[in-house]
C-alpha positions as CSV (number, residue, x, y, z in Angstrom):
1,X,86.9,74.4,110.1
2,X,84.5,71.8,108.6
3,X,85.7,69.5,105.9
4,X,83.4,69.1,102.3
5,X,82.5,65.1,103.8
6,X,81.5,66.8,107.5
7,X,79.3,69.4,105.7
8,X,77.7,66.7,103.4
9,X,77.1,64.4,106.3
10,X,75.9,67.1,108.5
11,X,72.9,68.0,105.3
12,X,71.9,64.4,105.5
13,X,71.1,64.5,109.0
14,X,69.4,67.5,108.7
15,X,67.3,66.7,105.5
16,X,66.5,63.4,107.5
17,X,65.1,65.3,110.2
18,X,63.6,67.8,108.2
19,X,61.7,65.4,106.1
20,X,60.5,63.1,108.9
21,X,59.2,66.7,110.5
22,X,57.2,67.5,106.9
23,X,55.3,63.8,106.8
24,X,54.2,64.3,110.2
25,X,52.6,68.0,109.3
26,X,50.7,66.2,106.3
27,X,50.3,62.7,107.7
28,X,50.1,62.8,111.3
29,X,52.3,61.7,113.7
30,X,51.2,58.0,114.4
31,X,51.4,57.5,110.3
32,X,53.9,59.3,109.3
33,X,56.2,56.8,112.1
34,X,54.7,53.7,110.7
35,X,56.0,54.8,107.0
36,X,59.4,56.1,108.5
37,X,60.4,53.2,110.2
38,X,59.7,51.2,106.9
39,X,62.7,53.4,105.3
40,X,65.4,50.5,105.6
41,X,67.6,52.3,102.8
42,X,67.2,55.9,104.3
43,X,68.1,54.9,108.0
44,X,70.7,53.0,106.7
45,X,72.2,55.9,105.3
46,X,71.5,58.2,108.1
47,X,72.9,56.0,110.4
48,X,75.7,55.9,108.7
49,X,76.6,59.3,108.2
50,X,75.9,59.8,112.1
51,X,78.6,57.1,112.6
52,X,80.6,59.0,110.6
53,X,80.3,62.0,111.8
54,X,81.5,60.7,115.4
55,X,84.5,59.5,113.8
56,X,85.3,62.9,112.2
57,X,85.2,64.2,115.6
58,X,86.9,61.6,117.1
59,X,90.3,62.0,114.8
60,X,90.5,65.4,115.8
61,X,93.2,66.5,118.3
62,X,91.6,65.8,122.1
63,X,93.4,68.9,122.9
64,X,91.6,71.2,120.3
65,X,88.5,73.6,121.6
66,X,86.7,71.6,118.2
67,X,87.7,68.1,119.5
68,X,86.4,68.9,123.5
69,X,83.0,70.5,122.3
70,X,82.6,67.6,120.1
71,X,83.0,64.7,122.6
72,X,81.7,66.5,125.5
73,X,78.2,64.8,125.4
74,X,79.7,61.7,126.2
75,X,82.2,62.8,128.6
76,X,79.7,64.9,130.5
77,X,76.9,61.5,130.7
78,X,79.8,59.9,132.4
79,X,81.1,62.1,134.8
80,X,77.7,63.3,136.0
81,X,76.7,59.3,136.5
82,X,79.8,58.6,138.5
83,X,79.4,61.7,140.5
84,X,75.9,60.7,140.9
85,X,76.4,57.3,141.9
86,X,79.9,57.2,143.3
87,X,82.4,59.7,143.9
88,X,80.0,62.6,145.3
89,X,76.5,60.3,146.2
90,X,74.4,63.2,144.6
91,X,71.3,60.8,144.5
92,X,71.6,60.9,148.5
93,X,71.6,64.4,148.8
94,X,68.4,64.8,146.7
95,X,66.8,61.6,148.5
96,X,67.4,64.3,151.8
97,X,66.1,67.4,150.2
98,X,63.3,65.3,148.7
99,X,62.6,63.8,152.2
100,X,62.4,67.1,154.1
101,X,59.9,68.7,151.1
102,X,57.6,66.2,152.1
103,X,57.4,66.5,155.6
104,X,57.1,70.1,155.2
105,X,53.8,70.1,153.2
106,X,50.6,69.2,155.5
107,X,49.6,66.0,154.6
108,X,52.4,64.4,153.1
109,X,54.2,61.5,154.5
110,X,57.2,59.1,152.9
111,X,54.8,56.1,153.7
112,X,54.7,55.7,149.8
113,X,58.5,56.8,149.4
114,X,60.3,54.2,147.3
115,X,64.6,53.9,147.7
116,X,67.2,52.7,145.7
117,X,68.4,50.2,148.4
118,X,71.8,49.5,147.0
119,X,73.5,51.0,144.2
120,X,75.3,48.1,141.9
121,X,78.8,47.8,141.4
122,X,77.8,48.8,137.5
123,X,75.4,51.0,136.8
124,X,72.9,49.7,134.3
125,X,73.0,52.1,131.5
126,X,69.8,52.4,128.8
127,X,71.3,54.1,125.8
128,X,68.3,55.2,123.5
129,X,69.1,56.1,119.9
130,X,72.8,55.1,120.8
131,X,74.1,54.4,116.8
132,X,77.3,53.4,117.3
133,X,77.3,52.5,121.6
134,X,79.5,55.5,122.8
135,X,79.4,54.0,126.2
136,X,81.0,50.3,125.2
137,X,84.6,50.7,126.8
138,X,82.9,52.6,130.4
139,X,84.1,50.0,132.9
140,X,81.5,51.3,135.4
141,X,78.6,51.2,132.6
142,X,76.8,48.0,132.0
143,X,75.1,49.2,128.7
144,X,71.8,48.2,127.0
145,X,72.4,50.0,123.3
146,X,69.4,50.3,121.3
147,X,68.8,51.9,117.8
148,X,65.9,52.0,115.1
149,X,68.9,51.6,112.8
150,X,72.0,50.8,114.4
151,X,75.6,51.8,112.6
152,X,77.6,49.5,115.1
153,X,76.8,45.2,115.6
154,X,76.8,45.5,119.2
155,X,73.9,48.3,118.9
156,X,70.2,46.5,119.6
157,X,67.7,47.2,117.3
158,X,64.3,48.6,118.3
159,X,61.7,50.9,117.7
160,X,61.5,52.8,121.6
161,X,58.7,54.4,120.7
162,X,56.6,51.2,120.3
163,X,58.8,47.9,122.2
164,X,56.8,46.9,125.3
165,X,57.6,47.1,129.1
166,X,57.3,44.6,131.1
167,X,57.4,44.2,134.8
168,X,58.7,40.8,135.5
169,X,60.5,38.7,138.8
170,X,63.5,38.0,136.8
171,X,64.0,41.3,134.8
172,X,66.4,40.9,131.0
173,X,66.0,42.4,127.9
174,X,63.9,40.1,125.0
175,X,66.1,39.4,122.3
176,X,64.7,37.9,119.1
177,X,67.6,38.0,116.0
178,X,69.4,40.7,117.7
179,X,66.0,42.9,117.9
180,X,64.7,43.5,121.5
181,X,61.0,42.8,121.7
182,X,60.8,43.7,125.7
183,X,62.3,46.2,128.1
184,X,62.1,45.1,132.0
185,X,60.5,47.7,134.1
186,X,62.5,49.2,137.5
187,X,65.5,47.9,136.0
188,X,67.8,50.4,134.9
189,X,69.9,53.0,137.1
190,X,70.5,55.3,134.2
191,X,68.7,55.6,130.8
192,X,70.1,58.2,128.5
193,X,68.4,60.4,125.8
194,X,71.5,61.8,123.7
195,X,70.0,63.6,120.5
196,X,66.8,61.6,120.3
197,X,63.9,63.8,121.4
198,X,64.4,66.0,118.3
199,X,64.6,63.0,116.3
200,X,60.9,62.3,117.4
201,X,58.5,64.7,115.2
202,X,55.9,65.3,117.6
203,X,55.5,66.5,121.2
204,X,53.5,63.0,122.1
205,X,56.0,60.7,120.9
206,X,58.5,62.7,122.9
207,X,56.5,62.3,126.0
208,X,56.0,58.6,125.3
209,X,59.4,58.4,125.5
210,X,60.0,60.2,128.7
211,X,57.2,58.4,130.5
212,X,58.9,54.8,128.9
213,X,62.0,55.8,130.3
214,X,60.1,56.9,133.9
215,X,58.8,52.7,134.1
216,X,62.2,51.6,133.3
217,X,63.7,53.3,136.1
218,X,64.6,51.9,139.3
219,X,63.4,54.7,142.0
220,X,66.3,57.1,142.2
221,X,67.4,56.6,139.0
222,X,68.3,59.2,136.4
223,X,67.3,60.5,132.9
224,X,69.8,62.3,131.1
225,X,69.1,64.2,128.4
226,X,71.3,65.9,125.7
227,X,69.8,68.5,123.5
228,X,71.3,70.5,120.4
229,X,71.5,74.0,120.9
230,X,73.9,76.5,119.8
231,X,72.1,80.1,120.8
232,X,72.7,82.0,124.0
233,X,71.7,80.2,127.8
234,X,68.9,82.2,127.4
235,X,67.0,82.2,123.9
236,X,65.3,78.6,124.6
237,X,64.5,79.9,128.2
238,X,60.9,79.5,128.0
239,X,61.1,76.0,126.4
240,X,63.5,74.3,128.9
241,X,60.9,75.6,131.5
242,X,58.0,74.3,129.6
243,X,60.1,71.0,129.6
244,X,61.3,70.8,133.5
245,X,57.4,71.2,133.9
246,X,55.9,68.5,131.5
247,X,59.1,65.9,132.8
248,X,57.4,66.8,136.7
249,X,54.2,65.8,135.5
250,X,55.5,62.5,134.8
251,X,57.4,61.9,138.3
252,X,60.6,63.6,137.5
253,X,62.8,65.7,139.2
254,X,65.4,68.1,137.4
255,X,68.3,68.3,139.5
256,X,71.2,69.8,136.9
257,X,71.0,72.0,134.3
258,X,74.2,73.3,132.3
259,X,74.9,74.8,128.6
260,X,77.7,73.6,126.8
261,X,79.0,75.1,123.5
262,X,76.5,73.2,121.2
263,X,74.4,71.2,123.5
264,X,72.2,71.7,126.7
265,X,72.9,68.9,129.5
266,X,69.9,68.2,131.3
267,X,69.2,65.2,134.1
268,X,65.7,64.7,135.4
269,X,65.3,62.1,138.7
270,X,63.1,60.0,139.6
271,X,61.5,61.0,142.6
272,X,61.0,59.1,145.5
273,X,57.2,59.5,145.5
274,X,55.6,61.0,142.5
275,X,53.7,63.3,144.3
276,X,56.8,65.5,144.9
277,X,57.1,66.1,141.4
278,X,53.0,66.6,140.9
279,X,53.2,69.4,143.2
280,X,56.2,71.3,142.1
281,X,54.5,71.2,138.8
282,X,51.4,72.5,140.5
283,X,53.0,75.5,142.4
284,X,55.4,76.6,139.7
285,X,53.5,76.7,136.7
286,X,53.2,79.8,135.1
287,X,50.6,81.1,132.5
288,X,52.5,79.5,129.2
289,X,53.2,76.1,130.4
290,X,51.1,73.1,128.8
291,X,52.2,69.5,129.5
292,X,54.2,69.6,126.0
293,X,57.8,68.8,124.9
294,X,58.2,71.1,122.1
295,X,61.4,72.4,120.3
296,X,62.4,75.1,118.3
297,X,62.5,73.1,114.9
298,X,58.3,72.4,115.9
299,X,57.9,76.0,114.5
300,X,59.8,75.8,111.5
301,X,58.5,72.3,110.4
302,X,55.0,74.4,109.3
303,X,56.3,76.3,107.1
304,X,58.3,73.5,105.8
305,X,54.5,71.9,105.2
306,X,53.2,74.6,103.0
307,X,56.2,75.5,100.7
308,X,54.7,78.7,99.0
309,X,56.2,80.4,95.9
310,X,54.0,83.3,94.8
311,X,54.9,86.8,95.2
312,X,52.5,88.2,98.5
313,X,50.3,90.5,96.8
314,X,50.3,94.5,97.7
315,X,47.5,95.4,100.4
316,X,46.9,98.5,98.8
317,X,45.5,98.7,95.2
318,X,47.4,101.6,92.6
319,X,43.7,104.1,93.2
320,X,44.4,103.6,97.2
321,X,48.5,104.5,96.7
322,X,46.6,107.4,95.0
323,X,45.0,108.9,97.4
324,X,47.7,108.0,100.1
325,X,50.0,109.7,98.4
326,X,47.2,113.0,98.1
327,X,46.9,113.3,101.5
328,X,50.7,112.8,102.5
329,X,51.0,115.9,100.0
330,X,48.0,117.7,101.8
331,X,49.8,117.2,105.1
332,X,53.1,118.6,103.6
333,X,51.7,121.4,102.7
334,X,49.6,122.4,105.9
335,X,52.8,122.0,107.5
336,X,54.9,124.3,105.2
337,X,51.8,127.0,106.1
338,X,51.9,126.7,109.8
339,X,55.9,126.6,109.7
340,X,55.6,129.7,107.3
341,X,53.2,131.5,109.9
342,X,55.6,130.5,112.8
343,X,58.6,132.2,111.3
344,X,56.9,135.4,110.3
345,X,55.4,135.7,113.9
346,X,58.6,135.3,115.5
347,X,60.0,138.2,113.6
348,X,57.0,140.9,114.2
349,X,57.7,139.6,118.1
350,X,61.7,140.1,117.7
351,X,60.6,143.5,115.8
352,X,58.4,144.6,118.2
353,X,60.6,144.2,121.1
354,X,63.5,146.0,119.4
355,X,61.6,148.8,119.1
């Protein structure tokens, strides 16, 4: 059961988001970014309670259902990268199946097909939004850990929506007073979205994200995304679609899927030649798909915008309820005569047979 301090932290997150989600409805979403990362004191505290809140979940009994659920974001990043990687070479088995889609569509060749040629003895890990660097103590991770506001020292700050890429012979991260100015592009195996999209307020910036991450990439490499999402496998149906589309418009490939308790697991690949993904977007869309990364809480946020407090007025004015209410009792009454006139002929036809 949640404590008093996990229920306040959890309404600070959510007010957080919920607030960054209203300045975007009245301010756009380009300004309403440039006055939230301007916040200091607010992301501060956010941060904070987020670190927190990983802590709360991290004194709790391993054994407990609570505990598992809780760190099972984490645990499932890692074992999917090292079964990806290492212990079950997943990224080989969709190189094939990628391979043999090309060659049966007329036309297509892998002359433009580019490999991972090795796969490191680490596997370069980009951990967006990271807080607190969840990943630290992976011996097989060699983490980048970057945060608008991080809770953690060994968290880099920067703003992902707006640090630049930058394709270079001998690829690093820029570091200027523990801020990271650049990203190198085709540099990391592994970048990892763990409850940042619905951070972002708008669709765009979620896409900017996605295609960020898609440059970063080495060719083979993996986006993982972890999404909140406590209802059924198959209330955000539609949107998880809409999603697998708009990620294959940018040169992904989903290759897992799975629905935890409270989260939704998804990996997306980078495909060996974008033109896989261009036309599985082409042959499965369906009629509701737009090249969008929307949520549930999208929905909500307008009617956060325009708070209204007056009473919804009656449709029908007190002369209309009138004359409603005249003709329900005109109905009534034709009723009660033809159900009167059915009776009484049933008897003369019971009477007339008796006799």
């Amino acid at each position: 059961m949640a404590t008093n301090e996990h229920k306040n932290l959890a309404n600070i997150v959510k007010s957080f988001h919920e607030s960054l989600r209203h300045l975007c409805q009245q301010q756009g979403a380009q300004e309403a970014w440039k006055k939230h990362v301007k916040q200091r004191g607010r992301l501060k505290e956010y941060a904070t309670a987020m670190h927190k809140l990983a802590q709360i979940w991290e004194d709790k009994d391993n054994t407990s259902k609570e505990g598992l659920e809780a760190r099972s974001r984490i645990k499932w990043t890692i074992e999917f990268c090292l079964a990806y990687f290492y212990t079950e070479l997943i990224y080989l088995e969709k190189r094939s199946r990628e391979q043999r889609l090309l060659d049966s569509w007329t036309g297509f060749d892998c002359s433009q097909c580019r490999y991972m040629k090795n796969v490191p003895e680490k596997i370069k890990v980009l951990d967006v939004g990271s807080c607190f660097n969840p990943f630290a103590k992976v011996p097989y991770f060699e983490v980048t850990a970057v945060d608008l506001c991080p809770a953690t020292d060994d968290v880099l700050q920067t703003d992902f929506l707006n640090v630049q890429v930058k394709s270079m012979e001998n690829p690093k991260v820029g570091l200027e007073n523990n801020t990271v100015t650049y990203l190198p592009t085709i540099y990391y195996e592994c970048v990892v979205f763990s409850l940042l999209l619905e951070y972002m307020p708008s669709s765009e910036q979620r896409i900017n994200c996605c295609s960020k991450a898609y440059e970063l990439l080495r060719p083979e490499g993996i986006l993982i995304i972890i999404t909140p999402d406590s209802d059924h496998v198959g209330r955000n149906a539609a949107l998880m679609k809409n999603w697998r589309y708009t990620l294959n418009c940018l040169g992904f490939m989903r290759i897992r899927f799975e629905k935890l308790p409270h989260i939704t697991c998804l990996v997306f690949r980078k495909a060996i030649d974008p033109r896989i993904s261009e036309r599985w977007s082409i042959l499965h869309k369906e009629s509701y798909m737009t090249f969008s990364l929307k949520i549930p809480q999208d929905s909500k946020s307008k009617t956060l915008a325009v708070p209204s407090r007056k009473k919804q007025k009656s449709a029908y004015s007190p002369e209309k309820w009138k004359t409603i209410l005249a003709w329900i009792c005109k109905l009534m009454k034709a009723l009660w005569i033809y159900l009167n006139y059915l009776f009484q002929f049933r008897m003369k036809v019971g009477h007339h047979r008796n006799t």
